[in-house]
C-alpha positions in Angstrom: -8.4 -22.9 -13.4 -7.8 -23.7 -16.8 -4.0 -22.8 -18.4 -5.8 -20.2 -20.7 -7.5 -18.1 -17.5 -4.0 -18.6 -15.7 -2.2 -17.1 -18.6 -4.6 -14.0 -19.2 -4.7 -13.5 -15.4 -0.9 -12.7 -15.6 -1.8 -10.3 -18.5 -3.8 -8.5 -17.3 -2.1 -8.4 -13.9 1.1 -7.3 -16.3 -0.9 -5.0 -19.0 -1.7 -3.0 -15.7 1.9 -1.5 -15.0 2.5 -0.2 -17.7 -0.7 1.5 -18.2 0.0 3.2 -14.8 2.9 4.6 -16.6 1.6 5.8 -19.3 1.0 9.3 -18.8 4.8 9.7 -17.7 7.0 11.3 -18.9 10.8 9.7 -19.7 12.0 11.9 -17.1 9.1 10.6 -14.4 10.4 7.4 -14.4 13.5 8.1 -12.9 13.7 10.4 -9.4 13.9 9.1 -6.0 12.9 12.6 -3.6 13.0 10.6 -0.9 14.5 6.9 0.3 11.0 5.7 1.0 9.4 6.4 -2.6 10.7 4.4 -5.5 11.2 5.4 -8.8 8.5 4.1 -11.5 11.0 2.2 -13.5 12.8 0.7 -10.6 8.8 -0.8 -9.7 8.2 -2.3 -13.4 11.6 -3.9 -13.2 11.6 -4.9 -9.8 8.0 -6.9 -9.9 9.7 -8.6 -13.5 13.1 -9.3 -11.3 10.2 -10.7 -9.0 8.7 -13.9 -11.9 12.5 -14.2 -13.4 14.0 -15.0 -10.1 11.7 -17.3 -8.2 9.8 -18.6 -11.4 11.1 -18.5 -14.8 15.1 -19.9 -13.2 13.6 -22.4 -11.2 11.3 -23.7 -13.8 11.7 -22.9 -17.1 14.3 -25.6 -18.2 17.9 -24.1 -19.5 16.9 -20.1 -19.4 19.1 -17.4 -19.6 18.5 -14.6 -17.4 17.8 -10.9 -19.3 21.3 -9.5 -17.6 22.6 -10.9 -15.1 23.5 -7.1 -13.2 19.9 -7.0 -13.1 19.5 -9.1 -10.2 21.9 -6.4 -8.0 19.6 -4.1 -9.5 16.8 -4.6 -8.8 16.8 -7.0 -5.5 14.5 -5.4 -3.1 15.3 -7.1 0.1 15.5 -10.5 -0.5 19.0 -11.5 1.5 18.8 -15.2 0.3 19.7 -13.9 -3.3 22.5 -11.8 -2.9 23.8 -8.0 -2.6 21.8 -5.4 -4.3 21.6 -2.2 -4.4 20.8 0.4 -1.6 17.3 1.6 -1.4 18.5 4.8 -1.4 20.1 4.6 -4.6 17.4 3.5 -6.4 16.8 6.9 -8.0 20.7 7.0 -9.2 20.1 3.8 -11.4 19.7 6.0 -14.9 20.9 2.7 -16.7 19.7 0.6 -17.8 17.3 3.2 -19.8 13.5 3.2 -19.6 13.8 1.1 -22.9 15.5 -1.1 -22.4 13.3 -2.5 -18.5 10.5 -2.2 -20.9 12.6 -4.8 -23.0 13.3 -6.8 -19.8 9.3 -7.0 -19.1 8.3 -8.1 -22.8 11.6 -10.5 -22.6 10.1 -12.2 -19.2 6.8 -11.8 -20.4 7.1 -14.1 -23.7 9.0 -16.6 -21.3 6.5 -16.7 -18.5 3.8 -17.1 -21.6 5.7 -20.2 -22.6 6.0 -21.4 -19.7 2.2 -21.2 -19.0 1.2 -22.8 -22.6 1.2 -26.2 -20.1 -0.6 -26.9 -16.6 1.4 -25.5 -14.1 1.7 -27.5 -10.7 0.9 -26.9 -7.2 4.2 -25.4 -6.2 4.5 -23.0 -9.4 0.9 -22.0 -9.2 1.5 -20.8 -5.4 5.0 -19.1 -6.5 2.3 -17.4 -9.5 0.0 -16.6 -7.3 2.3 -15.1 -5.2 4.3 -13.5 -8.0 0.7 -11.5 -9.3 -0.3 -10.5 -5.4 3.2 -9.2 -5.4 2.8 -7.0 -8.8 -0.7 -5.6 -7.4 1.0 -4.4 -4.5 3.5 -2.1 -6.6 0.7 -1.0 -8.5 -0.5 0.5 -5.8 3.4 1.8 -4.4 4.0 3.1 -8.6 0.4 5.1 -8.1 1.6 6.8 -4.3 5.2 6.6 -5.1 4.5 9.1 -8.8 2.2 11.3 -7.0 4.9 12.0 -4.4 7.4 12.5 -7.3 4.9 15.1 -9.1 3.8 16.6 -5.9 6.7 17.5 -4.9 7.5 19.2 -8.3 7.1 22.8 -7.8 5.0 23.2 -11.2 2.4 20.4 -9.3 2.0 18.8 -12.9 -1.1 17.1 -13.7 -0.4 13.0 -13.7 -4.3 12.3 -15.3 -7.2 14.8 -14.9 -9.7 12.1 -14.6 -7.1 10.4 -11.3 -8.2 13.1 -8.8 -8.6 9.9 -6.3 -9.1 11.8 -3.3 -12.6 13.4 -4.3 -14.8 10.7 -2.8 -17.1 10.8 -0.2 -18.9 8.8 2.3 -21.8 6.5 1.5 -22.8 5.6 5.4 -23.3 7.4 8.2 -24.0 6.7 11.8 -22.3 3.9 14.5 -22.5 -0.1 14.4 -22.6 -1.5 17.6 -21.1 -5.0 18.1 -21.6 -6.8 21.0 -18.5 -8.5 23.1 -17.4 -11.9 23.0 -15.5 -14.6 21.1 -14.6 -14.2 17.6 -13.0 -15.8 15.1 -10.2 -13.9 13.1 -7.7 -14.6 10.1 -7.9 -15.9 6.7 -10.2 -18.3 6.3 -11.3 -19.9 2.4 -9.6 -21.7 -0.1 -8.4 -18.6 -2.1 -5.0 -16.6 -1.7 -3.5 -15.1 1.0 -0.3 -13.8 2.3 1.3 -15.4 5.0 0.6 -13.0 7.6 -3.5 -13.6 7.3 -2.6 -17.0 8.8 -3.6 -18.8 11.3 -7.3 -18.0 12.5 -7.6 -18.2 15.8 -10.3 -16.7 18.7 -10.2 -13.7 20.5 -12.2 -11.5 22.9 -13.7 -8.1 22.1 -15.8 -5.8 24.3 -18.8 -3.8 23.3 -17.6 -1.2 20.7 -19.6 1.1 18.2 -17.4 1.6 15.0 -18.3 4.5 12.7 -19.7 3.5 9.6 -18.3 6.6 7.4 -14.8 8.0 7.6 -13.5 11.1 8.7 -13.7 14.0 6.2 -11.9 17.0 5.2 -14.0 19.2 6.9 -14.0 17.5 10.3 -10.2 17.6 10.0 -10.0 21.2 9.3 -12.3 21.4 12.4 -9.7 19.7 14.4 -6.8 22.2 13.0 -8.6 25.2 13.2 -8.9 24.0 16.9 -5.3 24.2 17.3 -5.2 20.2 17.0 -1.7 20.3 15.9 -0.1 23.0 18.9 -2.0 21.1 22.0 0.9 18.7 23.0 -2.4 16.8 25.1 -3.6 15.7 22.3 -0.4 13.6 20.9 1.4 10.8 21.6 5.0 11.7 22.9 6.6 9.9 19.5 4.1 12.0 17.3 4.6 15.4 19.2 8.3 15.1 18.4 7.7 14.2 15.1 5.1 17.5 14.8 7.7 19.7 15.9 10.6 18.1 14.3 9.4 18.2 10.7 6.5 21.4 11.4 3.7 19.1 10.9 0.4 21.5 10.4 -1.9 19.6 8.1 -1.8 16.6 5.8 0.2 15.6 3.9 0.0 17.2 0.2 -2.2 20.7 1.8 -1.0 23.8 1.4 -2.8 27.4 2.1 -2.7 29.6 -0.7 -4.5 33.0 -0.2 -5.8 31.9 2.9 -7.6 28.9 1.4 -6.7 25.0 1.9 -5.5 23.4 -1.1 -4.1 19.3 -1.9 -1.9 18.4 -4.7 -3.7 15.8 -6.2 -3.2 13.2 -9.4 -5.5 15.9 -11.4 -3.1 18.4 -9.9 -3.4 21.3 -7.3 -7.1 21.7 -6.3 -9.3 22.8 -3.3 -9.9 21.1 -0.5 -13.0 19.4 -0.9 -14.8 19.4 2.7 -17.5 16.9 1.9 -14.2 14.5 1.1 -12.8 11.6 2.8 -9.8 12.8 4.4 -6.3 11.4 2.9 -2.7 10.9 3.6 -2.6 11.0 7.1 0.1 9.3 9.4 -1.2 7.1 12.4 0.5 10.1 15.1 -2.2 12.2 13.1 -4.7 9.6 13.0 -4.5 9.2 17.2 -4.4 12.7 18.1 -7.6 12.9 16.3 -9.4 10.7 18.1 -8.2 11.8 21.1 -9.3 15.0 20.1 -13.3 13.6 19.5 -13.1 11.6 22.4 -12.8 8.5 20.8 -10.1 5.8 19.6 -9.1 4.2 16.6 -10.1 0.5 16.0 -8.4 -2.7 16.5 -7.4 -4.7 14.1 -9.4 -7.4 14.9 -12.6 -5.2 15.8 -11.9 -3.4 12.3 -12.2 -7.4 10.8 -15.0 -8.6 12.8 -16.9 -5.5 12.0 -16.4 -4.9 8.5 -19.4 -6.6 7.5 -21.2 -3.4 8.5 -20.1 -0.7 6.6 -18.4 -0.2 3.5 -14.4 0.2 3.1 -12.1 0.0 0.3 -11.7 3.9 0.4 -9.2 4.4 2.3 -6.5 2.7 3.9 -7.4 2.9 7.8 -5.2 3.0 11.0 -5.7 0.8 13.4 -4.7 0.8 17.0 -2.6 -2.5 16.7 1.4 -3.3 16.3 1.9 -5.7 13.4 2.9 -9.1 15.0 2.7 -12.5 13.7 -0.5 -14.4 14.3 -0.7 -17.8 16.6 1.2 -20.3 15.2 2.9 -18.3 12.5 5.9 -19.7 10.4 8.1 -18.4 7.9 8.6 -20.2 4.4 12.4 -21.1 4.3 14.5 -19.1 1.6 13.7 -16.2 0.0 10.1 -16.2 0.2 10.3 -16.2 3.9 11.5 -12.7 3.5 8.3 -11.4 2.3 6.5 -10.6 5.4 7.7 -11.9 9.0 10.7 -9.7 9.2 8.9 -6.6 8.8 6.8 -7.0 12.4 8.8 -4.9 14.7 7.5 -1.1 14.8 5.1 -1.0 12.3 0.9 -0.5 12.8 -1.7 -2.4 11.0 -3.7 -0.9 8.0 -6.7 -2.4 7.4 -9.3 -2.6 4.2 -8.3 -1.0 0.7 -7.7 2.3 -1.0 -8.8 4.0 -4.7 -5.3 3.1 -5.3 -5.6 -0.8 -4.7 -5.8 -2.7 -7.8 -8.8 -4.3 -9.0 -9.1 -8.2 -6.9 -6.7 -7.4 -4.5 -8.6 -6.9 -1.0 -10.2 -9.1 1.2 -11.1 -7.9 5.1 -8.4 -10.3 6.8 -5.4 -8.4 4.6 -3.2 -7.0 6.8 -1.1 -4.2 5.6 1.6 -2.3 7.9 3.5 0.8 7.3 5.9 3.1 10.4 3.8 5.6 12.4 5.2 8.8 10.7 4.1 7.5 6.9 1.5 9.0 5.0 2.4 9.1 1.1 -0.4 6.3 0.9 -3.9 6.7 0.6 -4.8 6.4 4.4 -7.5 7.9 6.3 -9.3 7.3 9.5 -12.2 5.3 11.0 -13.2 5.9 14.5 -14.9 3.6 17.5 -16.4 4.6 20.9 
């Protein structure tokens, strides 16, 4: 690539952010409702923290950090750094002001600009590389994360009317039936990919037929007005706790008003649409579901070896596998190592995209992973028999 492409890439990668925030209010930017949601400024700081700590120190000769409190700040959970802040405080942080991270942004920004007016080698195009993958992934978290913040604001405020997201519906209907035997899974090409793609290696899959559309509203509202979510059968023994525990009854965002289904969406409060692609389901909801048709949900590597026969990028889908490292997997030493080995323990793989994923930022080996209970993403569910 030449250094002009590199430089706009990181841009535009950039320019994004803040044009997520934009419709925000001052006071948006700052509540934390719950330890798993981050606030909106805490994101656009973080991802700058992000090219200031492994980039601009490391390469740019004789800089001077922005504030040095910043990196306690806004330190995700990178241990080879040093202390930061709790998660849970994230939300508490009302200083530095809104101003003055948008400061910290346009202060990295000119530097990183600088520093890309020349070539940059192998090692800082990989940490670049890296850096951008990195700020498209809290594009996504800022888009889930303010929609949790403003759904759970009693007025259900509108974030954009044209951002309903959760209106679209299914191009493909039908099963695609793949036959067993030995495939080949993993990143493979000469492009980027995070750590966890890695290696390819073989495996064996049996005869499947994968469902081609995803499930909708209405065949969810089926499955509650079936009593999906009071047959104890149906569930897994960690998801019936966590039904009755936290009076699970419908997706996340629903509500019945006047004895009609509603969702809070980005446009704000709406009807259900039932020709929809269901959203914001957690994988115990996602299971008991299948159960309920009879089915299953995919693997992993069936999902991969059979998306070339439907269309995906909808909805982030459930699959029926743990997230584990691949054959042969290593972690980078330092900091970058952090990223994602010592997240697989307890977590379930995610496969494809969502309407929230930024533009360039899927490919069908990309392996995301969130707990069981979660469903403030834009997830929904594909089925096999």
């Amino acid at each position: 690539m030449t250094t002009t492409n590199i430089r706009d890439e990181y841009n535009l990668v950039r320019k994004l952010s803040e044009t997520i925030c934009e419709p925000l209010e001052t006071e948006d930017y700052v509540p934390q409702p719950v330890p798993f949601v981050s606030p909106p400024k805490w994101h656009l700081a973080h991802s700058t923290w992000f090219f200031e700590t492994f980039i601009l120190k490391a390469f740019q000769e004789n800089y001077e950090v922005f504030d040095p409190a910043y990196n306690f700040l806004f330190n995700s959970y990178y241990n080879n750094v040093g202390d930061r802040t709790l998660r849970t405080d994230r939300g508490n942080v009302t200083r530095p002001t809104i101003k003055n991270v948008y400061a910290y942004r346009q202060h990295v920004d000119t530097r990183m600009n600088e520093l890309l007016a020349n070539p940059p080698g192998d090692e800082l195009l990989q940490l670049l590389r890296l850096g951008l993958q990195h700020e498209q992934q809290h594009q996504e978290l800022m888009i889930t994360d303010i929609k949790y913040i403003l759904g759970h604001n009693p007025l259900f405020p509108v974030y954009q009317k044209q951002h309903n997201l959760v209106d679209d519906v299914n191009s493909e209907n039908g099963f695609a039936a793949l036959q067993e035997g030995v495939y080949e899974v993993g990143y493979a090409g000469e492009g980027f990919c995070f750590d966890n793609e890695l290696g390819r290696h073989k495996t064996y899959i049996q005869n499947f037929e994968i469902s081609k559309s995803l499930v909708t509203n209405a065949e969810y509202l089926e499955f509650m007005e079936a009593g999906g979510y009071q047959d104890f059968n149906l569930w897994l023994d960690a998801g019936w706790s966590w039904v009755n525990e936290n009076q699970i009854n419908a997706p996340l965002y629903w509500y019945k008003i006047d004895g009609d289904w509603h969702y809070y969406t980005l446009a704000g409060l709406q009807k259900v649409n039932p020709d929809a692609i269901l959203c914001h389901v957690s994988f115990f909801e996602a299971a008991a579901f299948a159960q309920w048709k009879g089915m299953r949900l995919p693997t992993e590597f069936e999902w991969e070896v059979a998306s070339g026969h439907f269309s995906w990028g909808q909805r982030w889908e459930w699959t029926n596998s743990a997230y584990l490292p691949y054959p042969g997997f290593s972690k980078a030493s330092g900091a970058v190592g952090e990223y994602n080995g010592k997240f697989m323990i307890n977590q379930m793989v995610l496969r494809g995209a969502s309407v929230a994923t930024s533009p360039n930022h899927s490919r069908n080996s990309y392996r995301n992973f969130f707990h069981t209970h979660e469903r403030w993403q834009y997830t929904g569910i594909r089925l096999v028999k």
